[in-house]
N, C-alpha and C positions, 0 to 999 in steps of 0.2 A: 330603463333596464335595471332588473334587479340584479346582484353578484350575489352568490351565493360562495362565500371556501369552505372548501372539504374540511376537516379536524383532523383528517389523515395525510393532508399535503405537508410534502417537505422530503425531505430523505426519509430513505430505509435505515433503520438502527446501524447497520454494517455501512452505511457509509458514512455517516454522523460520527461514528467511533471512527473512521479511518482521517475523517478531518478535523476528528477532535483532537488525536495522535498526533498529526502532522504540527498542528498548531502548537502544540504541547510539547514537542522535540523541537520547534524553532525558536521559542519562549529559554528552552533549556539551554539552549545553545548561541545564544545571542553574545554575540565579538566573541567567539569562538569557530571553530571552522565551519565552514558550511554543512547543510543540510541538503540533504542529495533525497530521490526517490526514483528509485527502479519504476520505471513507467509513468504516466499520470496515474495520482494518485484513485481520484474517482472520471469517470465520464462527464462533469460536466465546466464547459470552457470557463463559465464566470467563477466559478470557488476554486477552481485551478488558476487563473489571472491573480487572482487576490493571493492565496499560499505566494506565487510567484513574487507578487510584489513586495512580501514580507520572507523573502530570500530562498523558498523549497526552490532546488535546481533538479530539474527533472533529465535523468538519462533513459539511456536505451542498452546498456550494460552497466555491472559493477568494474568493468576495468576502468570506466571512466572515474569513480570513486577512490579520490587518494586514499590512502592507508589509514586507520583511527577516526575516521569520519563518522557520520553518520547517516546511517540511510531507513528511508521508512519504505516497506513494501506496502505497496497498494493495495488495496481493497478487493481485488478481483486475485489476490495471490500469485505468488510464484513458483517454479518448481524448487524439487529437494535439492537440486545442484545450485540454486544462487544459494542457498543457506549456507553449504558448507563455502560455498567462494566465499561470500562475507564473514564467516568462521574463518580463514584461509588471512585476507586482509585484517583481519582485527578491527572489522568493522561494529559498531554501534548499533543495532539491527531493533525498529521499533515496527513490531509487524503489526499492521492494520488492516491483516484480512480477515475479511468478514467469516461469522464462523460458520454460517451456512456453505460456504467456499470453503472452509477447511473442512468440514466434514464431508465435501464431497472428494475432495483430496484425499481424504482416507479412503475413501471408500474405494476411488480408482486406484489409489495404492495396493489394498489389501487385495482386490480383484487381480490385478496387473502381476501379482507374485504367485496368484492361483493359475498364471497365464492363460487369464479371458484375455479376448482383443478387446480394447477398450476404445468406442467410439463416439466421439463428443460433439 
């Protein structure tokens, strides 16, 4: 049997940057407080076990984030209200979403205030 790999296997640039981020906020923060992230970072369980095991603590809100911490938003983005919570806590806020995902966030933003219904 022959194997052939693709040149294009691997991640997509927006997730590469979101676990380059993470990597790169727990390198900064080592014996210092922990590293938190609003969701799993990206979709897949083995590069999320690994962050894990080099200390990313993944929540399901920022209330679970002490105060002065730091936290990295996912790859897949959050809404405008965790921003200003994290603005609120004096959180550390290292955003790793992909910016195909923020520019669709504008886009439903700027629609949303024209009050289209926005269905996703």
């Amino acid at each position: 049997m022959r194997i052939i790999l693709d040149n294009k296997s691997g991640f997509c640039f927006g997730v590469q940057k979101a676990v380059d981020a993470a990597e790169t906020a727990l390198q900064a923060n080592q014996g210092c407080t922990g590293v938190y992230c609003l969701g799993e970072i990206i979709h897949n369980q083995s590069v999320t076990r690994g962050l894990h095991a080099k200390g990313l603590q993944t929540v399901e809100s920022l209330d679970s984030v002490p105060k002065s911490a730091t936290v990295v938003l996912r790859a897949h983005g959050v809404g405008q209200a965790e921003y200003a919570k994290a603005q609120q806590k004096n959180l550390t806020v290292v955003d790793a979403t992909c910016v195909f995902v923020k520019k669709i966030h504008k886009i439903v933003r700027e629609y949303s205030q024209k009050e289209f219904l926005i269905v996703v």
